[in-house]
Structures are given as C-alpha cells and as structure tokens.
Biotite code that builds the C-alpha atoms (Angstrom):
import biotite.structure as struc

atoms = struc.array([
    struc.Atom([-5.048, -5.051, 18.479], chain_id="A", res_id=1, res_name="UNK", atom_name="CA", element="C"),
    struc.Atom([-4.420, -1.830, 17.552], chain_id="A", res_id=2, res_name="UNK", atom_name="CA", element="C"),
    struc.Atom([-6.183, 1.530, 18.488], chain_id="A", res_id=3, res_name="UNK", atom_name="CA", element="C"),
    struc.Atom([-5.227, 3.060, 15.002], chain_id="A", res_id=4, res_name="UNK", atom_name="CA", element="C"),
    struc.Atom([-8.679, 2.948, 13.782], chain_id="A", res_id=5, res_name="UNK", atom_name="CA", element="C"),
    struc.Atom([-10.476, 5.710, 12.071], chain_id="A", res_id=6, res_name="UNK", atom_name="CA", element="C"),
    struc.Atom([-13.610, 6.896, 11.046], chain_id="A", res_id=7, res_name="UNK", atom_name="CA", element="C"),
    struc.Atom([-16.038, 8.885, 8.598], chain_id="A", res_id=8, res_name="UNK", atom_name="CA", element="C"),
    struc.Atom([-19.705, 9.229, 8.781], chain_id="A", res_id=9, res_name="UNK", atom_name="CA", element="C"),
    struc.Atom([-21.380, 5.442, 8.296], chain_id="A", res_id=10, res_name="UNK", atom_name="CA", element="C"),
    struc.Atom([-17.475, 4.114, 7.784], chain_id="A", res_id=11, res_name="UNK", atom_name="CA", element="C"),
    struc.Atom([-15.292, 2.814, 10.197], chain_id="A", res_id=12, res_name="UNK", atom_name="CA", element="C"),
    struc.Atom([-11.931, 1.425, 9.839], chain_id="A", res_id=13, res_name="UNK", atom_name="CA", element="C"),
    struc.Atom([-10.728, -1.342, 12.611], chain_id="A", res_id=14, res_name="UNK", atom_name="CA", element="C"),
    struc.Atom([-8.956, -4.353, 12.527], chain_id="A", res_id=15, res_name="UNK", atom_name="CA", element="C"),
    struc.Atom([-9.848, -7.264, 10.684], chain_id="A", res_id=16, res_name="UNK", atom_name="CA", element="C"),
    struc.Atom([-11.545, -10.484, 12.493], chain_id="A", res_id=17, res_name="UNK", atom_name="CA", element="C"),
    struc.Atom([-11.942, -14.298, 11.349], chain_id="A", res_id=18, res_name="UNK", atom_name="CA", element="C"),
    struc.Atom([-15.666, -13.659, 10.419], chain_id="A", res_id=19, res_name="UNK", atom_name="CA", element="C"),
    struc.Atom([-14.536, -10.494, 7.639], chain_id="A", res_id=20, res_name="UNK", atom_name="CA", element="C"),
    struc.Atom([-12.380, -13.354, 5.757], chain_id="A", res_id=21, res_name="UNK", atom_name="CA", element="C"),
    struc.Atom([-15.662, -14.616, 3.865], chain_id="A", res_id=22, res_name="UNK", atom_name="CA", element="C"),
    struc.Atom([-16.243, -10.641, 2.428], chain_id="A", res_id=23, res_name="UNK", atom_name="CA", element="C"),
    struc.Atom([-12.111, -9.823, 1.859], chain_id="A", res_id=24, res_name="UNK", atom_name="CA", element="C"),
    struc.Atom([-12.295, -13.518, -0.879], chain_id="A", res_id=25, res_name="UNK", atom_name="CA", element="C"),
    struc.Atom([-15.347, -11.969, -2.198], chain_id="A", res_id=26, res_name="UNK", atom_name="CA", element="C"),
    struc.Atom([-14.112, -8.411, -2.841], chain_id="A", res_id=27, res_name="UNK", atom_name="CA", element="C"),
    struc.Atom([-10.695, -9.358, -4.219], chain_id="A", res_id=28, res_name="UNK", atom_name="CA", element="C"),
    struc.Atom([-12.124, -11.819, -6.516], chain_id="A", res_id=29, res_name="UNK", atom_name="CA", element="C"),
    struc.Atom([-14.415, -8.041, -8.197], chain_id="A", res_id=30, res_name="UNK", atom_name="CA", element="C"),
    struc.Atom([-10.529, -6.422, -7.723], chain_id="A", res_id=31, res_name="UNK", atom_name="CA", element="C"),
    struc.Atom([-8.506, -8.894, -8.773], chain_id="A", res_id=32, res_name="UNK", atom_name="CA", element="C"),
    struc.Atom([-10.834, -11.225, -11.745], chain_id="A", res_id=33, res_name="UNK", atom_name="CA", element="C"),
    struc.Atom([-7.970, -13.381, -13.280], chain_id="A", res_id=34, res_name="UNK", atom_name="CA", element="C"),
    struc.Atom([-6.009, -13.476, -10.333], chain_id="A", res_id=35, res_name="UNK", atom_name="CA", element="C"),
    struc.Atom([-6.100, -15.728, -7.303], chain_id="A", res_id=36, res_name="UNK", atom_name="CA", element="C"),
    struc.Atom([-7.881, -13.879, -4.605], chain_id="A", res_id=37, res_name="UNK", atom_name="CA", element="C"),
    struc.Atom([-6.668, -13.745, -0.979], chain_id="A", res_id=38, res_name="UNK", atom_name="CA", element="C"),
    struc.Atom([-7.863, -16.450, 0.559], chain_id="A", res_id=39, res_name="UNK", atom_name="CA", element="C"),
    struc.Atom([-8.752, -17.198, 5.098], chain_id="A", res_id=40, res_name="UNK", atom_name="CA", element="C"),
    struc.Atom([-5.488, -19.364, 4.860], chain_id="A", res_id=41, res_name="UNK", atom_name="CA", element="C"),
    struc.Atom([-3.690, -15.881, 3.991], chain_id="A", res_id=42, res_name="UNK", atom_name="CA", element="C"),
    struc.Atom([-5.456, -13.771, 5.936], chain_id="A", res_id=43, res_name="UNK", atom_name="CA", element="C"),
    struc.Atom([-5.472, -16.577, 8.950], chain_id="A", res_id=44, res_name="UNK", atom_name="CA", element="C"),
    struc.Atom([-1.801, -16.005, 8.826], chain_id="A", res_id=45, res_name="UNK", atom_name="CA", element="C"),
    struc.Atom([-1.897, -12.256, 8.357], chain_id="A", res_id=46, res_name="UNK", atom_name="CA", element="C"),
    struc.Atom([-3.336, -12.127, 11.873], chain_id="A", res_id=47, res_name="UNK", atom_name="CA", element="C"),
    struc.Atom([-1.370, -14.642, 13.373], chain_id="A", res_id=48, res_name="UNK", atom_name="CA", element="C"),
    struc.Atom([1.964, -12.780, 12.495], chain_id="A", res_id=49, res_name="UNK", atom_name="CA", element="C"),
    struc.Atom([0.533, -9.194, 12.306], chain_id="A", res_id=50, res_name="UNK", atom_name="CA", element="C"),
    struc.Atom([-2.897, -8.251, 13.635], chain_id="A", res_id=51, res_name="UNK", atom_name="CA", element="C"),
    struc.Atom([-2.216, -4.528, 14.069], chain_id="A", res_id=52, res_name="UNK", atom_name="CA", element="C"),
    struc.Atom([-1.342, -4.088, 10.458], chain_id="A", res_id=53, res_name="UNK", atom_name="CA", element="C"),
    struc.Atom([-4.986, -5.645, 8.908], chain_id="A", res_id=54, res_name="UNK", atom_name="CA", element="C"),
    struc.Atom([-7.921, -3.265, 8.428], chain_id="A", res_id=55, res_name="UNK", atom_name="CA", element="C"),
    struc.Atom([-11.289, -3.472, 7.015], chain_id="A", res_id=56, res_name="UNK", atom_name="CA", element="C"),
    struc.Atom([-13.191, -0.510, 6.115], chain_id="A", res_id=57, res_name="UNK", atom_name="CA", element="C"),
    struc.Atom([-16.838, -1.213, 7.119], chain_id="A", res_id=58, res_name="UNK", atom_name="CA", element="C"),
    struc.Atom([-20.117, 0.163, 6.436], chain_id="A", res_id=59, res_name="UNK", atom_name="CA", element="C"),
    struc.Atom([-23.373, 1.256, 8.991], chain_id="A", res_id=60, res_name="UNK", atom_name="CA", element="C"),
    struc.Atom([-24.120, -2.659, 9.328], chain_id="A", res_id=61, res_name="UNK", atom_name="CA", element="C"),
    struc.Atom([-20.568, -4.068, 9.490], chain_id="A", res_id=62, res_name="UNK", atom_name="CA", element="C"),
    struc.Atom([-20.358, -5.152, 6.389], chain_id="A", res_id=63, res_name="UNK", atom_name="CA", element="C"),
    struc.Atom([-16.773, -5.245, 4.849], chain_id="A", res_id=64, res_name="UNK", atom_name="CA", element="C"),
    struc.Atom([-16.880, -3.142, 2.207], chain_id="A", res_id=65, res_name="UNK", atom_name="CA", element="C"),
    struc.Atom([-12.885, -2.347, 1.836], chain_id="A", res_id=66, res_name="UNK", atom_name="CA", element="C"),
    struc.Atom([-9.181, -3.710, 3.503], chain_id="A", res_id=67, res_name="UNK", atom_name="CA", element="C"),
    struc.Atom([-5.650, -3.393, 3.994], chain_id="A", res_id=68, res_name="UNK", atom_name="CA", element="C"),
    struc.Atom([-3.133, -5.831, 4.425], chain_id="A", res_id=69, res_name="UNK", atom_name="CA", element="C"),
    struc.Atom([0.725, -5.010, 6.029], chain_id="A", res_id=70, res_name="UNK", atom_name="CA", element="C"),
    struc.Atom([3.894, -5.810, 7.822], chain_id="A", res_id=71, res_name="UNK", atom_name="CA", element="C"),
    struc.Atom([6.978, -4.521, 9.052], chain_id="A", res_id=72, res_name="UNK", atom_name="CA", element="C"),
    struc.Atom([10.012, -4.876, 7.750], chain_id="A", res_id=73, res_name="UNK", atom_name="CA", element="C"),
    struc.Atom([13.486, -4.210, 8.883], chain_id="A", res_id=74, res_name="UNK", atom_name="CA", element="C"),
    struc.Atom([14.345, -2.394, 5.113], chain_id="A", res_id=75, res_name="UNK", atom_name="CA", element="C"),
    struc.Atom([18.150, -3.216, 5.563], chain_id="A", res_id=76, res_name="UNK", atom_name="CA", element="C"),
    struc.Atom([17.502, -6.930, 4.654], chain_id="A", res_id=77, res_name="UNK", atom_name="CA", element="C"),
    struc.Atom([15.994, -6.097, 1.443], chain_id="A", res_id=78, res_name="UNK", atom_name="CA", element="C"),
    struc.Atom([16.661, -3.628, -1.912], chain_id="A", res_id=79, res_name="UNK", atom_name="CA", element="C"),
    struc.Atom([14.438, -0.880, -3.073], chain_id="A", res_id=80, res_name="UNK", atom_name="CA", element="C"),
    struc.Atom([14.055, -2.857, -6.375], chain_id="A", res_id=81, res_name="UNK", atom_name="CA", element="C"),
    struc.Atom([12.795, -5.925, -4.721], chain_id="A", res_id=82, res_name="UNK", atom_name="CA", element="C"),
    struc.Atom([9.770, -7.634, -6.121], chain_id="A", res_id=83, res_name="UNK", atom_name="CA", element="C"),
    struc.Atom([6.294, -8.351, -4.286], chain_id="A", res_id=84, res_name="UNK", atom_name="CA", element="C"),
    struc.Atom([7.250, -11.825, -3.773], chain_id="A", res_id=85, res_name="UNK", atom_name="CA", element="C"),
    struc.Atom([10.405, -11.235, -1.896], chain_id="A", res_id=86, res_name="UNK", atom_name="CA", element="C"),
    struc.Atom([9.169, -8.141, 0.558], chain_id="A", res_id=87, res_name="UNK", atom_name="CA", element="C"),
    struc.Atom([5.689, -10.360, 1.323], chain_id="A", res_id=88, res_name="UNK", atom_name="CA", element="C"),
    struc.Atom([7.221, -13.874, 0.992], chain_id="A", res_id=89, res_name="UNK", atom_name="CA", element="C"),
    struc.Atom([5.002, -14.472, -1.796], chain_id="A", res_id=90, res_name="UNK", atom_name="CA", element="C"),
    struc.Atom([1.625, -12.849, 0.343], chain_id="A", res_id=91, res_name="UNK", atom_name="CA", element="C"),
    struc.Atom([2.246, -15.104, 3.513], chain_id="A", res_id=92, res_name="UNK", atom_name="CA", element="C"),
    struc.Atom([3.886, -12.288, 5.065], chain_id="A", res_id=93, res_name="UNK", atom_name="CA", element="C"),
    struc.Atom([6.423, -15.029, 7.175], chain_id="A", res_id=94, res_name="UNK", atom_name="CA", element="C"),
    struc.Atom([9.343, -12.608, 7.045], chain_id="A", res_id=95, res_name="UNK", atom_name="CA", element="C"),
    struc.Atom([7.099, -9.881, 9.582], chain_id="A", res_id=96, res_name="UNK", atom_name="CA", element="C"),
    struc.Atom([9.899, -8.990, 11.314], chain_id="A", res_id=97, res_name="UNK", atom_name="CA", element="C"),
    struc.Atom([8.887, -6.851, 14.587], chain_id="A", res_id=98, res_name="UNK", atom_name="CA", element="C"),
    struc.Atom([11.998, -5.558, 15.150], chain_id="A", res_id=99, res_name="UNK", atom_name="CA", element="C"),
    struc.Atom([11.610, -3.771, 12.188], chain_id="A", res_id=100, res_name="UNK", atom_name="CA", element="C"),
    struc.Atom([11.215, 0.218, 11.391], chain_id="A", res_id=101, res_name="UNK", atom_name="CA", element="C"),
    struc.Atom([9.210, 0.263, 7.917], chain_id="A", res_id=102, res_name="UNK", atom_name="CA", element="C"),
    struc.Atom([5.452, -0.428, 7.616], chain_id="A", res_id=103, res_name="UNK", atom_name="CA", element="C"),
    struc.Atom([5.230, -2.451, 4.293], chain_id="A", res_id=104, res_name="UNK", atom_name="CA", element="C"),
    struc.Atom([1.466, -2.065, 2.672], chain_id="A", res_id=105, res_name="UNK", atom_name="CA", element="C"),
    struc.Atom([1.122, -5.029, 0.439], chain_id="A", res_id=106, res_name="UNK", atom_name="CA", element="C"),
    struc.Atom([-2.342, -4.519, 0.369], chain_id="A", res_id=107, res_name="UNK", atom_name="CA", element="C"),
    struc.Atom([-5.406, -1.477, -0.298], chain_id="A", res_id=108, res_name="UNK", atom_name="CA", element="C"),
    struc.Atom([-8.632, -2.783, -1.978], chain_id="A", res_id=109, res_name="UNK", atom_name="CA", element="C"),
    struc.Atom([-12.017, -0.839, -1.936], chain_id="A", res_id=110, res_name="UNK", atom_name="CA", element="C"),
    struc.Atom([-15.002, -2.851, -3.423], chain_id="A", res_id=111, res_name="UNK", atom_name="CA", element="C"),
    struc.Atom([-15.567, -1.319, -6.372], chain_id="A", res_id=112, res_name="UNK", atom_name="CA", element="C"),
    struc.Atom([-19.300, -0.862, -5.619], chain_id="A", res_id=113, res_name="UNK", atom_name="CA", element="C"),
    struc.Atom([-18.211, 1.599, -3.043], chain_id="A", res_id=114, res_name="UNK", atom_name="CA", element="C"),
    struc.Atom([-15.382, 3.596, -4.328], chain_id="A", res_id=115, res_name="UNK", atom_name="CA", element="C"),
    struc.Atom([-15.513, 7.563, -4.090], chain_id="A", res_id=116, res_name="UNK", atom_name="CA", element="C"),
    struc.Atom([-16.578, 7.502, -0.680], chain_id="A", res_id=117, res_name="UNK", atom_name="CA", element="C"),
    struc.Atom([-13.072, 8.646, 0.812], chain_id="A", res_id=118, res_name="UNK", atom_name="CA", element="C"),
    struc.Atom([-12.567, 4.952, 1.858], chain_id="A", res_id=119, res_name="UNK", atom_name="CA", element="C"),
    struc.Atom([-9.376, 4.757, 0.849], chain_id="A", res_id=120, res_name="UNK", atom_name="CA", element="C"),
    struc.Atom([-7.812, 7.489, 2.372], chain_id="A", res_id=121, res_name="UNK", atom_name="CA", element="C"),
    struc.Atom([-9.531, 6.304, 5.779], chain_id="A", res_id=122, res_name="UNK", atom_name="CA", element="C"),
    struc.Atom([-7.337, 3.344, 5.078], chain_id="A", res_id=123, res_name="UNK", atom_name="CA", element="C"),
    struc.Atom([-4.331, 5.236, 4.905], chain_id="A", res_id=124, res_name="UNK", atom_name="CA", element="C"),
    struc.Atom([-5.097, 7.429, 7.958], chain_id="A", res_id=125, res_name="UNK", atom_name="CA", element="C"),
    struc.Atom([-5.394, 3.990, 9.866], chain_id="A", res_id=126, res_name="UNK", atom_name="CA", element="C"),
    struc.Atom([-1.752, 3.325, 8.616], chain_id="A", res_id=127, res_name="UNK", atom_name="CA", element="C"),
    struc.Atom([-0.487, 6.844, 9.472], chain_id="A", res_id=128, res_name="UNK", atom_name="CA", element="C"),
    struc.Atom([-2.013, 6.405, 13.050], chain_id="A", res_id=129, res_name="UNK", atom_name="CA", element="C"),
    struc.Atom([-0.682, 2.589, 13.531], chain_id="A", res_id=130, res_name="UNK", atom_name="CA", element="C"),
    struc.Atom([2.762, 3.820, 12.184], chain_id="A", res_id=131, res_name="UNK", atom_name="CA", element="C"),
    struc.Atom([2.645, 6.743, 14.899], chain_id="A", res_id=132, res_name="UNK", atom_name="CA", element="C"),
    struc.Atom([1.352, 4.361, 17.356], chain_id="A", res_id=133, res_name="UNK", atom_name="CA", element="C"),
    struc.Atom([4.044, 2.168, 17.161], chain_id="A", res_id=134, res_name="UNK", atom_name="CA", element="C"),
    struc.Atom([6.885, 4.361, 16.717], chain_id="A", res_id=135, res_name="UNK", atom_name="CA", element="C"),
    struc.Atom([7.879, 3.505, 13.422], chain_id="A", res_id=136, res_name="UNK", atom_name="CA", element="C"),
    struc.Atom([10.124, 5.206, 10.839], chain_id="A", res_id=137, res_name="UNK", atom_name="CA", element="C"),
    struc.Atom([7.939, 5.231, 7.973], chain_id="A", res_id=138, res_name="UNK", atom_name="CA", element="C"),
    struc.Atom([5.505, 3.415, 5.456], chain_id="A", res_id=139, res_name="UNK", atom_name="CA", element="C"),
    struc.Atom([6.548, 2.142, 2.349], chain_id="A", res_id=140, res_name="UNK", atom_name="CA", element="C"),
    struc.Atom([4.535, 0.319, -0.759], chain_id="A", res_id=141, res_name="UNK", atom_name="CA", element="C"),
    struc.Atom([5.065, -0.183, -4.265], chain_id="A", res_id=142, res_name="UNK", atom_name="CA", element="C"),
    struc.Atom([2.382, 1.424, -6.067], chain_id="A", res_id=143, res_name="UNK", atom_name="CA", element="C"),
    struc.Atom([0.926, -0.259, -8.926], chain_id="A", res_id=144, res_name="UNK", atom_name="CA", element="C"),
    struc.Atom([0.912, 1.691, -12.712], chain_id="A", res_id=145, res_name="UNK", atom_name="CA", element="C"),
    struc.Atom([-2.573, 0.967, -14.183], chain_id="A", res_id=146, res_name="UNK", atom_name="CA", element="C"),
    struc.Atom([-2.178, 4.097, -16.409], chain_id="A", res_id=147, res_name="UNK", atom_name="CA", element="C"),
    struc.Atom([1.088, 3.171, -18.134], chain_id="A", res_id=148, res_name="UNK", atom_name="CA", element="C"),
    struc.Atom([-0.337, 0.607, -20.300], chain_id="A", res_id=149, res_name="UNK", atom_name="CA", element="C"),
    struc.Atom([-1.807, 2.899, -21.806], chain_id="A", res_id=150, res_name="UNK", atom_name="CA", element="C"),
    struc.Atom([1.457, 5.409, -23.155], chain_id="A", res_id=151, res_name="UNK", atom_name="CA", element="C"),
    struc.Atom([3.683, 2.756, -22.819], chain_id="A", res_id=152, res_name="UNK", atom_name="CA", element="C"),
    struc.Atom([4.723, 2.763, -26.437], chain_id="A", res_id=153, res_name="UNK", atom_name="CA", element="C"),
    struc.Atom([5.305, 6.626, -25.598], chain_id="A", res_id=154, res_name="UNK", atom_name="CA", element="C"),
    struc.Atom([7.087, 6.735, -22.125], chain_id="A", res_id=155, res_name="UNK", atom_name="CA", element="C"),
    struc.Atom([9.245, 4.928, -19.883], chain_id="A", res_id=156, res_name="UNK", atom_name="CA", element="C"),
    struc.Atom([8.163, 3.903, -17.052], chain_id="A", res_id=157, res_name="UNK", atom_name="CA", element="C"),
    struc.Atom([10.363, 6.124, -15.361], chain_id="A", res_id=158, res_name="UNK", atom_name="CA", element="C"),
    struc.Atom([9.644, 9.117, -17.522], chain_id="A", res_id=159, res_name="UNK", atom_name="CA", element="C"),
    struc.Atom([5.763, 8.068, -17.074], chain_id="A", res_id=160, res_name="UNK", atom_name="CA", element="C"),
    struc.Atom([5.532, 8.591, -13.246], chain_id="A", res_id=161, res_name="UNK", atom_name="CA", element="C"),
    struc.Atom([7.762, 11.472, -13.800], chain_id="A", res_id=162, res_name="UNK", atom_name="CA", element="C"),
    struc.Atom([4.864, 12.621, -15.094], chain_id="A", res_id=163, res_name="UNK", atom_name="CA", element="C"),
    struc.Atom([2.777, 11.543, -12.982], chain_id="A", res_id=164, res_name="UNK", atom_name="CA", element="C"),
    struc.Atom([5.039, 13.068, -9.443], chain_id="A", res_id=165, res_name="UNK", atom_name="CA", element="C"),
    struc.Atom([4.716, 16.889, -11.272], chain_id="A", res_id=166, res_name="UNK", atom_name="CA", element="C"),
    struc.Atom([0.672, 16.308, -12.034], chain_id="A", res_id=167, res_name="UNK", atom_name="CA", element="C"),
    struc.Atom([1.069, 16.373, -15.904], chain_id="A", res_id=168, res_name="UNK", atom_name="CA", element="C"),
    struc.Atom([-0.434, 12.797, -16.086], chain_id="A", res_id=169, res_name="UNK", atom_name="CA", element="C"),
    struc.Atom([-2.864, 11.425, -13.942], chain_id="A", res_id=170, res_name="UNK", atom_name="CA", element="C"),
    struc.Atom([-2.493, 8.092, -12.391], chain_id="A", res_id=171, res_name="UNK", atom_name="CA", element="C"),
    struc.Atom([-5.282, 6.186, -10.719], chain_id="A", res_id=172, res_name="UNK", atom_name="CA", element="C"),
    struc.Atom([-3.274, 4.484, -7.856], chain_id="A", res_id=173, res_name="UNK", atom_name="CA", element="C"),
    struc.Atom([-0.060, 6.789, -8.090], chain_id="A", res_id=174, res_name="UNK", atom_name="CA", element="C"),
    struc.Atom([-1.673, 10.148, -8.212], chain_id="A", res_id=175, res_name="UNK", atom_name="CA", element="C"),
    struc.Atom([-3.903, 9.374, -5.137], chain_id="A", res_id=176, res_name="UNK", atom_name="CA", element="C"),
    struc.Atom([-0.975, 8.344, -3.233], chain_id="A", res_id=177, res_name="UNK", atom_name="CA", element="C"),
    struc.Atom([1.141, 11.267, -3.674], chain_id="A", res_id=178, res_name="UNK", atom_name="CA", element="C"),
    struc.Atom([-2.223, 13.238, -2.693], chain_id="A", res_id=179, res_name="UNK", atom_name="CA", element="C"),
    struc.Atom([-1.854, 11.312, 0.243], chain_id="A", res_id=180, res_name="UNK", atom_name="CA", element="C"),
    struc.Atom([1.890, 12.358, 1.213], chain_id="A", res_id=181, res_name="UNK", atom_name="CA", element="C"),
    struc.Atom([3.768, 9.667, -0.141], chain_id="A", res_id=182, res_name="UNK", atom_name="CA", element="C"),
    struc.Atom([7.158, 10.471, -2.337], chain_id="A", res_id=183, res_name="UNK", atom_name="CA", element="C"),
    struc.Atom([8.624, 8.264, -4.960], chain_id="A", res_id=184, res_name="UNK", atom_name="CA", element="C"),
    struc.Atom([12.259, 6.564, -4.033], chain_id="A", res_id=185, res_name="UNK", atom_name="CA", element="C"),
    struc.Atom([12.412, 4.305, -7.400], chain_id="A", res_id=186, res_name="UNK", atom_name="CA", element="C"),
    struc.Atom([10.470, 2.779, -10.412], chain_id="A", res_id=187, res_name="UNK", atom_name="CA", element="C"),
    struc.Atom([10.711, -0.980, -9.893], chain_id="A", res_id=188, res_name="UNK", atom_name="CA", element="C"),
    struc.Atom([10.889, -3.448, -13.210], chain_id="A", res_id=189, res_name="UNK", atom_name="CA", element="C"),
    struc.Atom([9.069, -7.231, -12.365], chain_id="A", res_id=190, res_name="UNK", atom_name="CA", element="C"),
    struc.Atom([7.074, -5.622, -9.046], chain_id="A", res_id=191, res_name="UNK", atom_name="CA", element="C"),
    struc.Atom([4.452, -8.472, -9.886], chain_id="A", res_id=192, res_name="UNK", atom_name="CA", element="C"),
    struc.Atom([3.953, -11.345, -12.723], chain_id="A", res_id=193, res_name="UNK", atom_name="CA", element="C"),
    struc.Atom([0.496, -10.561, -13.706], chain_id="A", res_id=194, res_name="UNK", atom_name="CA", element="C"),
    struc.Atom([-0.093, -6.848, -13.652], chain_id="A", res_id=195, res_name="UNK", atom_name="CA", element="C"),
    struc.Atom([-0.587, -6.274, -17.547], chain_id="A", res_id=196, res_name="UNK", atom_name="CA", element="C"),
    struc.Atom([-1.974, -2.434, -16.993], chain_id="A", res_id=197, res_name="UNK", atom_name="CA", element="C"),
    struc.Atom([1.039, -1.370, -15.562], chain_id="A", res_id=198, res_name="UNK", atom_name="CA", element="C"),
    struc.Atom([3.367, -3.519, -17.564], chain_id="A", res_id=199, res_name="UNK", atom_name="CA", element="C"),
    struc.Atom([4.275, -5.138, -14.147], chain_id="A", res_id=200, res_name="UNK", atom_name="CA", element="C"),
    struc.Atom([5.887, -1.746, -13.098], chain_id="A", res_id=201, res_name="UNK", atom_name="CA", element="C"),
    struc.Atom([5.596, -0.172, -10.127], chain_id="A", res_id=202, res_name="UNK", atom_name="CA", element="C"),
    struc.Atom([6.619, 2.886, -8.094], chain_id="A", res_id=203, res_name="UNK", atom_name="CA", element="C"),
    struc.Atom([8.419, 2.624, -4.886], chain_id="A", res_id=204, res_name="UNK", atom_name="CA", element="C"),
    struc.Atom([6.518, 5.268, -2.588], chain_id="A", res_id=205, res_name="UNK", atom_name="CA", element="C"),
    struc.Atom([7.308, 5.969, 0.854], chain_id="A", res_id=206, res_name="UNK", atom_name="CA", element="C"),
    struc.Atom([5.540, 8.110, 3.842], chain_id="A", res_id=207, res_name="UNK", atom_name="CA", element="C"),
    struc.Atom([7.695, 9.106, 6.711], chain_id="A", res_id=208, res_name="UNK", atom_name="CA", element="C"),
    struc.Atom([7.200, 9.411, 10.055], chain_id="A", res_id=209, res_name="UNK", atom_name="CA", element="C"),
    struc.Atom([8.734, 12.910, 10.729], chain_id="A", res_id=210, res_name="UNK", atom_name="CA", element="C"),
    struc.Atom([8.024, 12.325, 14.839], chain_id="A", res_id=211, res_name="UNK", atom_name="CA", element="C"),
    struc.Atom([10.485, 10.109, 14.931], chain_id="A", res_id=212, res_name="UNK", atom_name="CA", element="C"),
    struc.Atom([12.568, 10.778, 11.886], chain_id="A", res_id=213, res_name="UNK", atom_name="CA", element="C"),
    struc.Atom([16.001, 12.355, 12.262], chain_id="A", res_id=214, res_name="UNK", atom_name="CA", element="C"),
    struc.Atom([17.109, 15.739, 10.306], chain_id="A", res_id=215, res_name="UNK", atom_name="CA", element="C"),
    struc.Atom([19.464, 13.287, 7.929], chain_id="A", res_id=216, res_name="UNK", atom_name="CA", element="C"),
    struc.Atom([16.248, 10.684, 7.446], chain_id="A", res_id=217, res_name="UNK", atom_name="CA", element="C"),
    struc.Atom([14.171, 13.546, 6.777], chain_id="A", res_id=218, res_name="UNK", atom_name="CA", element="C"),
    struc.Atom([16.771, 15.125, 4.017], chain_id="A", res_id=219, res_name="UNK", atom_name="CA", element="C"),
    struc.Atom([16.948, 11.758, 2.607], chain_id="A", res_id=220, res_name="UNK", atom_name="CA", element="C"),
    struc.Atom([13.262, 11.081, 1.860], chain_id="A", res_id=221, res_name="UNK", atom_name="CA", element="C"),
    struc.Atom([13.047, 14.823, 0.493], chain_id="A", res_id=222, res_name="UNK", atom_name="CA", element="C"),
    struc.Atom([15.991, 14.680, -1.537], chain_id="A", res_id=223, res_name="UNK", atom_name="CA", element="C"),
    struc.Atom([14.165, 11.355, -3.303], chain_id="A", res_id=224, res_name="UNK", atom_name="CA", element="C"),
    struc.Atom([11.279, 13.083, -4.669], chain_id="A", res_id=225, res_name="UNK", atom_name="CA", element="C"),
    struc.Atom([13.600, 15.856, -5.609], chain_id="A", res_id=226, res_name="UNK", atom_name="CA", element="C"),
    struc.Atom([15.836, 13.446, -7.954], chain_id="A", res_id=227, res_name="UNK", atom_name="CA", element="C"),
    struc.Atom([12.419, 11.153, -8.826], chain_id="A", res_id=228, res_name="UNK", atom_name="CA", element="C"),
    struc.Atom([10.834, 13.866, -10.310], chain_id="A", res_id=229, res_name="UNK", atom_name="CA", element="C"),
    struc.Atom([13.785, 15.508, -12.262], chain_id="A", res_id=230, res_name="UNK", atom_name="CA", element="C"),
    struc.Atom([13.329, 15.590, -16.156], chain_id="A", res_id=231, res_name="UNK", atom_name="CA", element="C"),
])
C-alpha cells in the first residue's frame, strides 16, 4: 500500500480497506442521486488492480467521510478526447496498466455534510505524493463543468472554461482544480452520458510531475494552458 497518505488536524487520508466500501455506496449515492453509485464489486476490483491509487479521507473516529478512486495509464494508447468509459473501462478500471506514466483520477467525492474542511485538497496532496512516490510523469482527470449549464445558451464550452482558466467565471470543480496546479490540455464533448450540469462536457486537466519531467515535457504542459486559455 502506499505511504502517500496525508493529513490535517482530525483528517487523515490513507488507503482504502474492504470495511470503507459500506460508507464510499453511501456517500456516492448523497453525490451522485440519479446515478448508480459505486458499488464493493467496483471498489473490490479497484483494489485488486490498484490499491495505491484508492484513498479515503477519514474523520477523528475513522469514519469515511470522503474518497478517491485512480489508475495509471500508459496515455499513448488513448486520445485526449476520450470519454470516461474508454480511459476507466466503464469504472472497472481493467485497462490499469502499470507500466504506465499518467495517474488517471476517475474519482474525488467529499460527503457533502463535510465539505469546506480542506478535504479535498488533502485528496489531491495524497495524489501529488503517490505520483512522486512512484515516479510518475504526471496526473491527469477530466474535470466535470457543473457551472456551464448554467451560460450554456451564452458560451461554448470552450469559451466557458476559457473563462473559467483566466478567473472571470468561477467554476465549482474547475476553478478548485486549477487552484490546485492543474492546467487545461482540451475541452472534451460526451466525457459522460448523464452529467446534465455540465452538458456532459468536461475539461481535460493535467498536473505534472516536474521531478521527473524533461525540459520538452515541461514546455509542452506550459505551452497547453498558454493556447487553452487564449481568447
């Protein structure tokens, strides 16, 4: 398991366990309403393939109060428009490759009885650790729009987290994120079926590894916020 963990006052971050699937069903069915939830026979195989990539944010007693789900990827075998389906086969997280340089985060969820209390970015610094850990290139994610719904009859996606990347418009998921030190590579159409509040749109983000990275990597990922955020 990994040693990645972090923590904050009464919170702790570690590695999910068999006995925090129970809590995870609970909390993404208060996330996630009209959506299936992730279930133990997901995050039975999570574990199996991947157990350094799952977290659960806990509280003073244990008790699961926030997670993250992940794999690696080897990025070559896929596009940067690919859909959740394709880079998680479909939340089973089969294609784990460890061979791989690219964290994938297919999953952050707080309990929304306990957000603003810096969980999530505890989650992320347990990423940014596991990444350095391992020697990996980078993390990447597709970050969800909730906010577009909203002007969508006034912006294109693209010009919306345009927006968003220069801190004229405020984003719930995307905003954090770049607060965080990820940079936008590419807006991607179809990211999920069932994601009405950000007309199933979603933001390919990216965090990179700068131990490891080389001076060409390092242009690269620069020279994509520079382009995403261009009028």
């Amino acid at each position: 398991m990994s040693s990645a963990t972090t923590e904050r006052g009464s919170i702790r971050v570690r590695n999910t366990e068999p006995r925090d699937f129970a809590r995870i069903t609970a909390i993404s069915q208060k996330v996630y309403p009209s959506d299936e939830p992730w279930l133990p026979e997901h995050l039975e195989i999570h574990l199996n393939v991947f157990p350094e990539g799952q977290f659960v944010a806990v509280d003073a007693d244990d008790q699961v109060i926030g997670m993250a789900a992940s794999l690696i990827l080897s990025w070559d075998d896929y596009d940067r428009l690919d859909n959740y389906n394709d880079l998680t086969d479909s939340g089973y997280f089969h294609n784990h490759d460890p061979s791989g340089r690219t964290l994938y985060g297919a999953e952050v969820m707080v309990d929304p009885d306990h957000r603003r209390r810096g969980i999530g970015s505890l989650i992320y610094d347990a990423r940014r650790n596991l990444v350095e850990e391992m020697g990996l290139l980078r993390i990447r994610a597709g970050a969800r729009l909730p906010g577009y719904a909203a002007v969508a009859d006034q912006l294109s996606p693209r010009d919306y987290v345009k927006e968003v990347i220069r801190g004229d418009r405020h984003d719930p998921t995307l905003s954090f994120q770049i607060r965080h030190g990820f940079k936008v590579l590419a807006v991607i159409p179809r990211y999920l079926t069932h994601d009405p509040r950000s007309r199933n749109y979603a933001a390919l983000i990216e965090w990179l590894n700068r131990k490891v990275a080389s001076n060409e990597e390092a242009e690269r990922h620069d020279g994509a916020m520079a382009q995403a955020s261009r009028p």
